[in-house]
C-alpha positions in Angstrom: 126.4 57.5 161.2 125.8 61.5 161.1 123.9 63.0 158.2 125.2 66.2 157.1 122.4 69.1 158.8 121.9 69.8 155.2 120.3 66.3 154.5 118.2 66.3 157.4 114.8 66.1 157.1 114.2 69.0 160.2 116.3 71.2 158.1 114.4 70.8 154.5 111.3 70.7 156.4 112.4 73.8 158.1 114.0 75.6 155.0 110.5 75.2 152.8 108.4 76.0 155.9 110.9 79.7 156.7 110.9 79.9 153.0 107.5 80.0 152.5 106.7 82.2 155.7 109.7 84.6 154.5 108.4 85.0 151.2 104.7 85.5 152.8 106.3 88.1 155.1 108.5 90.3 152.6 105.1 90.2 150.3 103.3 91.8 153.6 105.8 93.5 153.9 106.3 95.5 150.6 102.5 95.4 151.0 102.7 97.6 154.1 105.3 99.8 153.0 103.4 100.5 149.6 100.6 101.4 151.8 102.5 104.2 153.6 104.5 105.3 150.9 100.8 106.1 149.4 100.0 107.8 152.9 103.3 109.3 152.8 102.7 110.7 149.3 99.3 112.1 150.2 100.9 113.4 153.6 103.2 115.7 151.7 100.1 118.0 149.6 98.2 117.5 152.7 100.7 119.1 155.3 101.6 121.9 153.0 98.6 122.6 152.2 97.3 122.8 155.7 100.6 125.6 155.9 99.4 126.9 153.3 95.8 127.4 155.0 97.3 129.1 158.3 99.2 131.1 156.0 96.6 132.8 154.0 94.9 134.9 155.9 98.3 136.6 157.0 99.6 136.7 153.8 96.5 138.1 152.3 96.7 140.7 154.7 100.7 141.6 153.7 99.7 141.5 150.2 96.9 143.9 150.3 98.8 146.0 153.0 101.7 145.7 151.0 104.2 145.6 154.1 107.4 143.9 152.5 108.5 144.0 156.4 105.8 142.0 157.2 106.4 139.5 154.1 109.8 139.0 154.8 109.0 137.8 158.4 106.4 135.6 157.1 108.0 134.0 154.6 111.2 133.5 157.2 108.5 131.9 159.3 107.5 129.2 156.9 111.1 128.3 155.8 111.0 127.2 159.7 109.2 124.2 158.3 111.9 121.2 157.5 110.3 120.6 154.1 109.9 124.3 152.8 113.1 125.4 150.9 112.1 128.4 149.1 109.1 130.8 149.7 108.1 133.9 147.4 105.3 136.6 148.0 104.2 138.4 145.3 101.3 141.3 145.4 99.1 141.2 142.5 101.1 143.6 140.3 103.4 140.8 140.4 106.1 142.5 142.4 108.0 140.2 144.5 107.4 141.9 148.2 109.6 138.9 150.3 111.6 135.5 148.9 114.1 133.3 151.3 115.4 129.6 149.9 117.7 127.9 151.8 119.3 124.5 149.9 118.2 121.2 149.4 119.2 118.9 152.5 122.2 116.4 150.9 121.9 113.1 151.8 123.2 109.5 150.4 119.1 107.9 150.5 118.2 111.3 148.6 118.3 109.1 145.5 115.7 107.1 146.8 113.4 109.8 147.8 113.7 111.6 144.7 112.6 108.8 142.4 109.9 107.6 144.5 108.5 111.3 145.9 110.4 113.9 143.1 112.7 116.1 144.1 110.7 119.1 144.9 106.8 120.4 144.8 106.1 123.7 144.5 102.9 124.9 145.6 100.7 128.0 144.8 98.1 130.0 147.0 96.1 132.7 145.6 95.4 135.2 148.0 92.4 137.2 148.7 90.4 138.8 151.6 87.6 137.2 153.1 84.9 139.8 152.2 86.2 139.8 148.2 86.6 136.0 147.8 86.7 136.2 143.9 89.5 139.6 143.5 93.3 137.9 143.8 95.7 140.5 145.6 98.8 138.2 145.4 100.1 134.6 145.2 102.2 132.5 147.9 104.5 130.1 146.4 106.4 127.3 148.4 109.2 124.8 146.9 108.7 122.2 149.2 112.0 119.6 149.6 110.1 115.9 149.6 113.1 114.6 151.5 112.1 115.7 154.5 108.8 113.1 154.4 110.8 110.5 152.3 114.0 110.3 154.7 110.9 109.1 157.7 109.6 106.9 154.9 112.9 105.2 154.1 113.6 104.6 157.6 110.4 103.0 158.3 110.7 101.0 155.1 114.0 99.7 156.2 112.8 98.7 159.8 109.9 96.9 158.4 112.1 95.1 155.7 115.3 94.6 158.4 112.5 93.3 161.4 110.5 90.3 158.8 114.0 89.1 158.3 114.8 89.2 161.8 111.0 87.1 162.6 112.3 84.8 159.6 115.0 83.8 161.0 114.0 83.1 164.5 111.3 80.9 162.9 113.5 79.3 161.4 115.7 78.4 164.1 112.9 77.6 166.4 111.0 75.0 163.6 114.7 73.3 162.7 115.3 72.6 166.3 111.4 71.0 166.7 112.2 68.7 163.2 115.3 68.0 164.6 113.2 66.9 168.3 110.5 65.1 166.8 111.8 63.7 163.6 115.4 63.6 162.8 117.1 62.6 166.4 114.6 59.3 166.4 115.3 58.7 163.1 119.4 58.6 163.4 118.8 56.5 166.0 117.5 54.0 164.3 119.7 54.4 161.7 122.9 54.0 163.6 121.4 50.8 165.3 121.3 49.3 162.0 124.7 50.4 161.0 126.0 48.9 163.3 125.0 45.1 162.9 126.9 43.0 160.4 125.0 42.6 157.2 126.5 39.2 156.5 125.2 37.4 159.5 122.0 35.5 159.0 120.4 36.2 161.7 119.5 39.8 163.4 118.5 40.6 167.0 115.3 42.9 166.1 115.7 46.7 166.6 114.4 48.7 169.6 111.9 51.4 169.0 113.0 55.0 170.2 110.5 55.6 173.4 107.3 57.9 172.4 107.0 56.9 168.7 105.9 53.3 169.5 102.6 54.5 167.0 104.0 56.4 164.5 105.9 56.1 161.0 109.0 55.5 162.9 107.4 52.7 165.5 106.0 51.5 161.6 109.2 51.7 160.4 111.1 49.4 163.3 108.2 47.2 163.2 108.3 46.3 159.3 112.7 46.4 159.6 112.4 43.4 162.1 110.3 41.6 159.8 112.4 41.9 157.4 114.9 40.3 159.2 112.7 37.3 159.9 112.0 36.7 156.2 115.6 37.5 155.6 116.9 34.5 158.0 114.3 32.0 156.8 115.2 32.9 153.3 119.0 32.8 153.7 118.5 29.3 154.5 116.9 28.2 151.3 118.9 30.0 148.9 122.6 28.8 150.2 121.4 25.4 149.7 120.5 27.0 146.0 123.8 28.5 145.9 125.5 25.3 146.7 123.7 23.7 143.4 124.3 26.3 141.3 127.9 26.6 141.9 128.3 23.2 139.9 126.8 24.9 136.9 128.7 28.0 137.3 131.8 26.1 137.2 130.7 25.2 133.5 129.6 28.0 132.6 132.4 29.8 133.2 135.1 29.6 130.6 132.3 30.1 128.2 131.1 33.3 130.0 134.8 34.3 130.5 135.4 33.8 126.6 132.4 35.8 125.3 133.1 38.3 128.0 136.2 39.6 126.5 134.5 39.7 122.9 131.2 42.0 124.3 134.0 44.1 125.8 136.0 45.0 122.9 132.5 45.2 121.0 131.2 47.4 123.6 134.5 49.5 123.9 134.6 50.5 119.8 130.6 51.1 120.2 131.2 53.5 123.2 133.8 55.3 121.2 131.8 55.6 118.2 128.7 56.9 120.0 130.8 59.5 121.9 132.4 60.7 118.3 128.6 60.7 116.7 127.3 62.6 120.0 130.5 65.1 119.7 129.4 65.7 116.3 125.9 66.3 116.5 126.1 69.2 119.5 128.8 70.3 117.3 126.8 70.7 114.2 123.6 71.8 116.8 125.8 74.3 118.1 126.8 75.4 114.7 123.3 75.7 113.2 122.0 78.0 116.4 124.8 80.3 116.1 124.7 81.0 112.7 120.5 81.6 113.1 121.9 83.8 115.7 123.9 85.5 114.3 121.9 86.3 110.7 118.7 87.4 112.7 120.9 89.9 114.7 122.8 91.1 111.8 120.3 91.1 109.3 118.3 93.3 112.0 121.5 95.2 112.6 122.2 96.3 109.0 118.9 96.3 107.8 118.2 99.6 109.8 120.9 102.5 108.2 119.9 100.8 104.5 116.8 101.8 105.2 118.1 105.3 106.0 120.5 105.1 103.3 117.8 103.8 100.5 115.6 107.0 101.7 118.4 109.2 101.3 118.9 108.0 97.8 115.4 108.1 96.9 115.4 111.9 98.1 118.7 112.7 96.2 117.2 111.2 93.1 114.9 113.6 93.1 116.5 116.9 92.9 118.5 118.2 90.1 121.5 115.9 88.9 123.3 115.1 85.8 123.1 112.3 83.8 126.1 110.7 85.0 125.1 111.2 88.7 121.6 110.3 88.4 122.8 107.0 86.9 125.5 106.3 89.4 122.6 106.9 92.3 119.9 104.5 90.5 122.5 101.8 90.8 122.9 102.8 94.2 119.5 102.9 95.1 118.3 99.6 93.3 121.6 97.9 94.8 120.4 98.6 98.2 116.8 97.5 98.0 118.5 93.8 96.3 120.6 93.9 99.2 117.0 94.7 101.5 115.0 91.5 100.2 118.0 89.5 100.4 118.8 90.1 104.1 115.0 90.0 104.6 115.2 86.3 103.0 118.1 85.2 104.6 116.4 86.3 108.6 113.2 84.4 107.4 115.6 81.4 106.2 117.5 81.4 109.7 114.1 81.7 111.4 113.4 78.9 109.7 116.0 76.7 110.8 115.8 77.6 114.5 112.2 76.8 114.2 111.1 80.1 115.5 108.7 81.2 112.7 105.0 82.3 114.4 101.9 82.3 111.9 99.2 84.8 112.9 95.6 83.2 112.3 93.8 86.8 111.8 90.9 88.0 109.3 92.3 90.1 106.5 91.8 91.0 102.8 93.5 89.1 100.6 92.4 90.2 97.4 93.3 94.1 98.2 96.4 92.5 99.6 97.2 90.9 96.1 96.4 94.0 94.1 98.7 96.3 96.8 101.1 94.3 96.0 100.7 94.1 92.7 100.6 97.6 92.1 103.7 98.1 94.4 106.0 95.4 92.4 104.4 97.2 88.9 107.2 98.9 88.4 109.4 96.7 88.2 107.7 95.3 85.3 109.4 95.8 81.6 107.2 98.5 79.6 106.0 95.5 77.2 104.8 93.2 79.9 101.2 93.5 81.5 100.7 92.8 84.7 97.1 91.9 85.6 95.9 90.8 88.8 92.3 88.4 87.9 90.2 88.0 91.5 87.2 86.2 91.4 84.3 88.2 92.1 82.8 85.9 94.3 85.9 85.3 96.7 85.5 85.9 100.3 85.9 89.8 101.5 88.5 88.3 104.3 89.8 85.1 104.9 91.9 83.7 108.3 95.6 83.6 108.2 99.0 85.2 108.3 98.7 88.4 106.3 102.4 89.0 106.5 103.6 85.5 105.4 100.8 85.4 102.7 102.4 88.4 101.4 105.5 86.9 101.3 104.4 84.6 99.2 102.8 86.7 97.0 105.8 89.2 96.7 108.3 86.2 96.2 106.2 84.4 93.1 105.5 87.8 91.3 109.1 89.2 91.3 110.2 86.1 90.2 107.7 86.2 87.2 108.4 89.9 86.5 112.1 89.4 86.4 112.7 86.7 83.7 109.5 88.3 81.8 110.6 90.7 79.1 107.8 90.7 77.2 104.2 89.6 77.2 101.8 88.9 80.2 102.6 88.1 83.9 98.9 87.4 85.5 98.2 86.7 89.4 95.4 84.8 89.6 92.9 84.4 92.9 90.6 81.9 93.7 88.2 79.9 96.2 88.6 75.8 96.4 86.3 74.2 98.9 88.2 75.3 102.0 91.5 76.0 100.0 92.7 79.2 98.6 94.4 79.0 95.0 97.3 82.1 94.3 98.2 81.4 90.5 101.2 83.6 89.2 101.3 83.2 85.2 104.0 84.7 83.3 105.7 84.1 79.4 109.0 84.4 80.9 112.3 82.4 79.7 111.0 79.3 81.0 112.3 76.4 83.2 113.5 73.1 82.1 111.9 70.1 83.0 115.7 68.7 85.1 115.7 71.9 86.8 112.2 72.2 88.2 112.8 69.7 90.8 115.7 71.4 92.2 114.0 74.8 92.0 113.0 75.3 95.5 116.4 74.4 96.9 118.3 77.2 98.7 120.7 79.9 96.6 119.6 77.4 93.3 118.4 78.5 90.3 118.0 77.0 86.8 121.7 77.7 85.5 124.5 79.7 86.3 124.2 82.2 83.7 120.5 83.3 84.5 122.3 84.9 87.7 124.9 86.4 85.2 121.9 87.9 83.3 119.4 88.3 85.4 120.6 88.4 89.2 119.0 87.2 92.1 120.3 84.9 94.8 117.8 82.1 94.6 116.7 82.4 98.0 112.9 83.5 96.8 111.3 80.7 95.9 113.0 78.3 98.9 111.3 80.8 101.2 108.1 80.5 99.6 108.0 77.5 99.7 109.5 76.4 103.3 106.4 79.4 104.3 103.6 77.0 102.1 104.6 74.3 103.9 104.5 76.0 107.3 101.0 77.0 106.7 100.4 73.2 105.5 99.8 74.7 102.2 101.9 73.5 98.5 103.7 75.1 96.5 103.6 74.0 92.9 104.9 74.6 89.1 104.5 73.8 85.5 106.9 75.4 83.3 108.0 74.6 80.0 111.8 76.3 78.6 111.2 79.5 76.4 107.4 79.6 76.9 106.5 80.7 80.4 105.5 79.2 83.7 102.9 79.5 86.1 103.4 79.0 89.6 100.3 77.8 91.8 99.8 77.8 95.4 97.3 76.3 97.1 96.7 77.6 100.6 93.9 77.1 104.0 92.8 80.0 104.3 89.3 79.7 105.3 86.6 81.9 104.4 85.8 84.5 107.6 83.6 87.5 105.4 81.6 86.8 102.3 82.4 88.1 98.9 82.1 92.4 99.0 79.0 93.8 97.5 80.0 96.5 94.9 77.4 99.2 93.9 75.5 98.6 90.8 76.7 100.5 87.9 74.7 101.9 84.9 76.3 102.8 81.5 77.7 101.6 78.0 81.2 100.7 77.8 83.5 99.8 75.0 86.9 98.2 75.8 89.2 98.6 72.6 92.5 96.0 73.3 94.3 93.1 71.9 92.6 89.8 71.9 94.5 88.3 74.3 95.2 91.9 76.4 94.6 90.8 80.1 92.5 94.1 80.5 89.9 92.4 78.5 89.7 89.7 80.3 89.5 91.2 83.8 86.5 93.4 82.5 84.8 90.5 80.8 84.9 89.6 84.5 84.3 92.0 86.3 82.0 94.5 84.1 78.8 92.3 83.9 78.8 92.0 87.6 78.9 95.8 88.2 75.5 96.1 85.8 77.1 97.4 83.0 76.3 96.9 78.7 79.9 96.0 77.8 81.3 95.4 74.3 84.8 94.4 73.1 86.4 95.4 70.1 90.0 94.7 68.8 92.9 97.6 68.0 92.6 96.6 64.5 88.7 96.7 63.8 86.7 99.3 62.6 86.1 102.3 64.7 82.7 101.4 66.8 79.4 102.8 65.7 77.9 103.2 69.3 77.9 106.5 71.3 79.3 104.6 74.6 79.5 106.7 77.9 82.6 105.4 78.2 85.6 104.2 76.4 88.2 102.0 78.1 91.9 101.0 76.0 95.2 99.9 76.9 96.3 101.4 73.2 97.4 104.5 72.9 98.2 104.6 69.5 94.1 103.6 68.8 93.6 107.1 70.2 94.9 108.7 67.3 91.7 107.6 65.4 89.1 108.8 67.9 88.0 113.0 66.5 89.2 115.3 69.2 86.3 117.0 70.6 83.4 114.0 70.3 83.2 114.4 74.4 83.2 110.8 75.0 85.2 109.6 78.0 88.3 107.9 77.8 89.9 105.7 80.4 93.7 104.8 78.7 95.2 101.9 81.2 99.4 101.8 80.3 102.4 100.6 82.2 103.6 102.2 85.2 105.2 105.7 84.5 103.8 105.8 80.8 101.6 108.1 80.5 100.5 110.4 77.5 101.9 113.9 77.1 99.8 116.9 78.3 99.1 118.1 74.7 97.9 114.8 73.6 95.7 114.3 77.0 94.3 117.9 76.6 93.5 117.1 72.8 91.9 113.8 73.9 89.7 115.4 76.9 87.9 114.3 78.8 91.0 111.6 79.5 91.3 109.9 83.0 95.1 107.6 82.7 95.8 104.9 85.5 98.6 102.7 85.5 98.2 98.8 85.3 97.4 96.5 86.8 94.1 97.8 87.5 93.0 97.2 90.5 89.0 96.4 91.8 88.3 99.6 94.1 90.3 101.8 91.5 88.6 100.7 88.5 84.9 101.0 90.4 85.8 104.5 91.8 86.6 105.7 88.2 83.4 104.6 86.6 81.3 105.8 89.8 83.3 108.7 88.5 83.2 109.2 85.0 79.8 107.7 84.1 78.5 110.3 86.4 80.0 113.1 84.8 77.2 115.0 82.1 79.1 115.2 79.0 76.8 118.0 77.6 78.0 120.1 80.9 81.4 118.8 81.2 82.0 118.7 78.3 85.5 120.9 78.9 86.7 119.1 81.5 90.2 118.2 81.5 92.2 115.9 83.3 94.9 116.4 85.2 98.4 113.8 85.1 100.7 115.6 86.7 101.1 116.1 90.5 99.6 119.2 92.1 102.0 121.2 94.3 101.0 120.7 97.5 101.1 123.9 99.9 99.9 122.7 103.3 101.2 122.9 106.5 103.0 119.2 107.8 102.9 118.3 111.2 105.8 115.2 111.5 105.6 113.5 114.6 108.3 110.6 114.5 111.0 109.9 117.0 113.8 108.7 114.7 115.9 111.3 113.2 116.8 109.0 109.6 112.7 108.8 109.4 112.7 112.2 110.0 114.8 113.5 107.3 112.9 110.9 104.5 109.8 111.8 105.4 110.7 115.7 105.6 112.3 115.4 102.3 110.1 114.2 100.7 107.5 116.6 101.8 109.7 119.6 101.4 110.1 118.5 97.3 105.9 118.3 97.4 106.1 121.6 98.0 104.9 121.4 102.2 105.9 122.9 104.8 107.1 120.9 107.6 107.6 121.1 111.2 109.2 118.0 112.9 108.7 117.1 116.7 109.6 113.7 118.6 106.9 112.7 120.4 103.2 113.1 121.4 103.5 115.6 124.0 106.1 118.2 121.8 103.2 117.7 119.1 100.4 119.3 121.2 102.7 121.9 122.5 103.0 122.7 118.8 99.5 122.2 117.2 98.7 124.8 120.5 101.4 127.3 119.0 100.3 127.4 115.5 98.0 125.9 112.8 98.3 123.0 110.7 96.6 121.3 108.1 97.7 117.6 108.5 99.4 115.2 110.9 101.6 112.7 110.2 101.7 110.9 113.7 104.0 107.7 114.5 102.5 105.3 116.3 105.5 103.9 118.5 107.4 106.4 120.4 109.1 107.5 123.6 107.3 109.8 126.3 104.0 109.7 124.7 103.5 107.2 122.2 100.8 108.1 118.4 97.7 106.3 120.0 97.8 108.3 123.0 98.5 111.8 121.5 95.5 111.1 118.9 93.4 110.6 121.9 94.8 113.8 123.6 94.0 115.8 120.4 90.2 114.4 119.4 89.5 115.4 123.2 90.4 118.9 122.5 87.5 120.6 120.1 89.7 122.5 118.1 91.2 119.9 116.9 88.3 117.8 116.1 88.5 118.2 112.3 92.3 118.3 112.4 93.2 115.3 109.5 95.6 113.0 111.2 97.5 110.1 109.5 99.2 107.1 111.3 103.0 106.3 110.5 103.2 102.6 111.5 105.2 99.4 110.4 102.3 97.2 111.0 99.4 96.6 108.0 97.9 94.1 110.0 93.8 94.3 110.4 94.0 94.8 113.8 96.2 97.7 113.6 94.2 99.4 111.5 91.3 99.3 113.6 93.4 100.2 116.9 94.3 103.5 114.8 90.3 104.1 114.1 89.5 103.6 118.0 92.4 106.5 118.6 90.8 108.6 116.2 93.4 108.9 113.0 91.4 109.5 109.4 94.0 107.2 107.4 97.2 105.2 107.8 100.6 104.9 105.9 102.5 101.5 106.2 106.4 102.3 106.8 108.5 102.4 104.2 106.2 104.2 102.1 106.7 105.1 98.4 106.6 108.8 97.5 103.0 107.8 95.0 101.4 106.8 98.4 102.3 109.8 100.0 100.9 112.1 97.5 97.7 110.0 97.1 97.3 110.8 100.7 98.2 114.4 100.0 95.5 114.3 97.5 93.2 113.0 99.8 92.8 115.1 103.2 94.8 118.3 102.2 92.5 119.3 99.3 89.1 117.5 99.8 87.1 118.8 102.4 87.8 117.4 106.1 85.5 114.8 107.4 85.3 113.0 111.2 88.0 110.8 112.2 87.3 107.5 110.6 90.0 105.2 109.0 89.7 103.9 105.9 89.4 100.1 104.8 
């Protein structure tokens, strides 16, 4: 029988032996033509230059004789060369004395040269006599057409590409014809000699062995066949006297067999079809499930990108002047499109979910500063009469190991929920260390969830009823994704809630300890915190107060007015201000919702006043009594403090490659009162810090041509720029990227989108105070 030359052995041992040699060879090959397109390269610079080298003495002589004669025949001369297209001599008044060109040779591999070699090189030969080595009388300037070395290059490429194919193939054709020789010819003999015999017969005459391979697999192979045929004979014999017993019981069996036969068979049939119908089904519904992940991850992505541009836009128009009706119809807008925002952002994390593509990061970062950021950023969502507080126990780790991001999540997801259905009261995020388990408590005296709706809570687009999406909105996606990301972290997600009195929301997460709890710097000073009794205020500096080193007393808005002279006094009451006599000189700190602060008369009448806007955050709260208990009264006595946003005159260099980003950030600059000038890349921003002075950068880290890292790099290098404040523009909060932005040399960082309060903090920060080295802050 003949075996189809594809089958053979020769030719698969031959096809993985040429494919393996061809392979080799095109890899020595590219090797080899890499090698002289770098000796090509260097060939180019080193030719012209050597022209260039025979050329100066005459040229210098030209250009100190000034002979344009003389200059035009030299420069004829050197456009003799193949490569030179264009040669210019110019004296050192910079008069042009001679200049030929000629065009650029056309050719269909020009492509090739071009992108491999450039299209041109121009060189440049200053020109001076031998006995004044140092005075220039003139420059020679070639264009030099690389084509001319990168046409030879290209041919030898292609010969040393066209000639391993040719070796291939002749190996090839000379190892297939040895297989074929040594292997496959003996081997089809054999085979056809046992194709030939009838298998039916008992007994076989044994099989020949083709001559030469008497000691080999194939001798082996005949050897062990007629064998075979021995055992086969002497076991024929036994079993057809078998056969001939069994045959009776066959008989009986028979009918029976027959019988149950047709029953398996119709069994079998109604199973096969049932199988194919669940199979059909489930690629069905598999196929159904991956498209729509799909699709939401690409269109989520898709749309999310203009709304971003459209929500800046928004933002920016809020800002100017509008009338009532306008301003309202663009705060529906505005607040409409960041709904729209989390709830595409739910919805990707949802699909990512299902296609089981969601990545945890296992990285070092700060959760408590992470907790109050996002505290602080949610705030104002908060109703005027709710206060949010965020309670951190001192003693919990500096950083712990996880997923920043998803963490955040979390934290974002439980904390809108409780500032929504919170009109009044307390919403409190609590933080805390258990053994190697991290606790995130979210308190709130919301509306409440009934007992029969808690355990559907966490299902998908659910909430308690109907009408709380009437009244309060939402699309119930917020907590399903919370708790789908506890789970993924093999964390829990729990909640107590009772209808009409609150609920609290606890989640219990590993996120081991990495950096032990931050040491603050000892404070010294007497404090008094006027507040409510149960005011969170007063129970985050019962906390935190004692730890810091500081005499602290509490007194309620309704007692007596405190007898002590403290150095400082700390209230979340405004109207308890009323009783304090204008002009005693002690401090006040006054802590009020987000956007609530006191007039300028009544701050000025109240002076020295410091306002911040709850919740209150660790590093704020220290910086302000580092701060104010500081401060002599006796000498600063007329201090006054400031709650309005200075007008900020500086000098904005934007360096971002998107032209929506562009316009936000500009905008928003422009109504701080800066001046900006915008460029797209790295390299268009050192072409403009060289053209002019500027007192901050704003530098994106991702772009095209030159990305933020690199142009930081470019500008520290330069010492005029050493002191130069620059601020990174990146997407990523992440640890890691913080501390890639400190080894580029930026000061700070602002995490994209950015609110128009972080911008002017920044502002604040390296546009007024004096300038410092590069270092990035924590």
């Amino acid at each position: 029988m003949d075996i189809r030359i594809t089958h053979r052995l020769s030719y698969k041992q031959a096809r993985l032996t040429v494919l393996l040699g061809f392979l080799l060879g095109t890899l020595f090959s590219l090797v080899q033509i890499a090698i002289d397109y770098a000796s090509e390269d260097a060939s180019i610079d080193r030719e012209i230059r050597s022209l260039l080298q025979i050329s100066h003495n005459p040229a210098s002589r030209i250009a100190y004789n000034i002979d344009a004669e003389l200059a035009q025949e030299l420069t004829s001369g050197l456009l003799h060369s193949p490569a030179v297209v264009s040669a210019r001599l110019i004296d050192n008044n910079n008069v042009l004395l001679a200049a030929v060109s000629r065009q650029l040779t056309e050719s269909p591999y020009r492509m090739f040269s071009d992108s491999l070699f450039g299209k041109s090189r121009q060189f440049v030969d200053v020109l001076h006599l031998d006995h004044m080595p140092n005075e220039a009388i003139g420059t020679l300037q070639l264009d030099v057409d690389t084509f001319a070395f990168g046409s030879h290059f290209l041919q030898r490429a292609e010969i040393t590409l066209l000639s391993g194919f040719a070796r291939s193939l002749v190996f090839a054709g000379i190892l297939m014809g040895l297989f074929y020789l040594t292997l496959t010819k003996p081997l089809t003999g054999v085979i056809r000699a046992l194709s030939s015999r009838d298998s039916r017969s008992p007994t076989q005459t044994p099989l020949p062995c083709p001559p030469g391979h008497e000691n080999d697999e194939i001798g082996v192979l005949v050897q062990v066949t007629n064998q075979q045929f021995d055992n086969v004979a002497s076991e024929f014999g036994r079993r057809r006297a078998a056969e001939n017993r069994l045959t009776e019981h066959l008989n009986e069996l028979e009918n029976v067999v027959s019988a149950r036969t047709q029953e398996l068979k119709a069994s079998n049939t109604r199973l096969s079809q049932s199988n194919e119908e669940l199979q059909i089904a489930r690629s069905t519904a598999l196929d159904m499930a991956h498209a729509r992940s799909a699709f939401l991850a690409h269109m989520s992505h898709e749309i999310r990108t203009p709304l971003n541009g459209l929500l800046g836009m928004l933002a920016l128009s809020l800002d100017g002047p509008l009338s009532a009706e306008q301003r309202q119809q663009l705060s529906i807008a505005h607040d409409s499109g960041k709904v729209l925002v989390e709830l595409l952002n739910d919805i990707l994390d949802l699909s990512k979910f299902d296609a089981g593509q969601l990545e945890l990061e296992r990285i070092p970062f700060d959760l408590g500063t992470l907790i109050e950021d996002t505290a602080n950023l949610l705030s104002q969502n908060a109703a005027p009469s709710v206060e949010l507080t965020c309670l951190i126990d001192p003693h919990f780790p500096a950083l712990v190991l996880g997923d920043p991001t998803r963490v955040r999540q979390i934290v974002s997801n439980l904390l809108s929920n409780a500032l929504k259905f919170t009109r009044a009261g307390r919403v409190d995020i609590r933080l805390s260390q258990q053994s190697e388990m991290v606790r995130i408590e979210v308190c709130d005296t919301g509306i409440g969830i009934a007992q029969e709706a808690q355990a559907k809570i966490f299902q998908p687009f659910t909430q308690a009823e109907a009408a709380i999406t009437r009244q309060y909105g939402g699309t119930g996606l917020g907590l399903t994704l919370t708790h789908n990301l506890c789970e993924a972290m093999n964390g829990q997600l729990n909640i107590e809630s009772t209808a009409s009195v609150g609920s609290r929301f606890y989640a219990d997460l590993p996120l081991p300890a990495h950096t032990p709890a931050p040491v603050w710097s000892a404070l010294k000073g007497r404090v008094v915190v006027v507040s409510a009794k149960d005011s969170g205020l007063t129970e985050l500096l019962s906390r935190l107060l004692p730890e810091w080193g500081i005499d602290y007393r509490h007194f309620l808005v309704n007692d007596p007015q405190p007898q002590v002279q403290p150095d400082l006094l700390i209230t979340d009451c405004p109207e308890c201000l009323v009783g304090i006599r204008p002009g005693t000189g002690i401090p006040i700190l006054l802590v009020t919702a987000y956007g609530n602060f006191m007039p300028s008369e009544q701050v000025l009448m109240l002076a020295p006043l410091e306002q911040q806007a709850r919740p209150l955050s660790r590093s704020v709260l220290h910086q302000a009594l580092q701060r104010i208990l500081r401060i002599d009264a006796a000498r600063d006595g007329t201090r006054r403090a400031s709650v309005e946003p200075v007008a900020h005159r500086a000098r904005i260099l934007l360096v971002e490659d998107n032209p929506v980003n562009q316009l936000v950030a500009k905008g928003m600059l422009s109504k701080l009162g800066c001046e900006v000038v915008v460029t797209s890349h790295g390299g268009e921003a050192l072409q403009q810090l060289e053209r002019s002075h500027f007192d901050l950068v704003l530098m994106d880290c991702n772009m095209p041509v030159m990305d933020g890292y690199e142009a930081t790099r470019l500008i520290r290098q330069n010492g005029k720029w050493a002191d130069l404040p620059i601020i990174a523009l990146t997407a990523n909060a992440m640890p890691e990227e913080r501390e890639r932005c400190k080894n580029a040399g930026m000061n700070d960082y602002l995490a994209k989108p950015f609110h128009r309060e972080e911008l002017i903090s920044l502002l604040d920060q390296w546009t007024t105070a004096p300038r410092h080295k590069p270092q990035a802050t924590s």
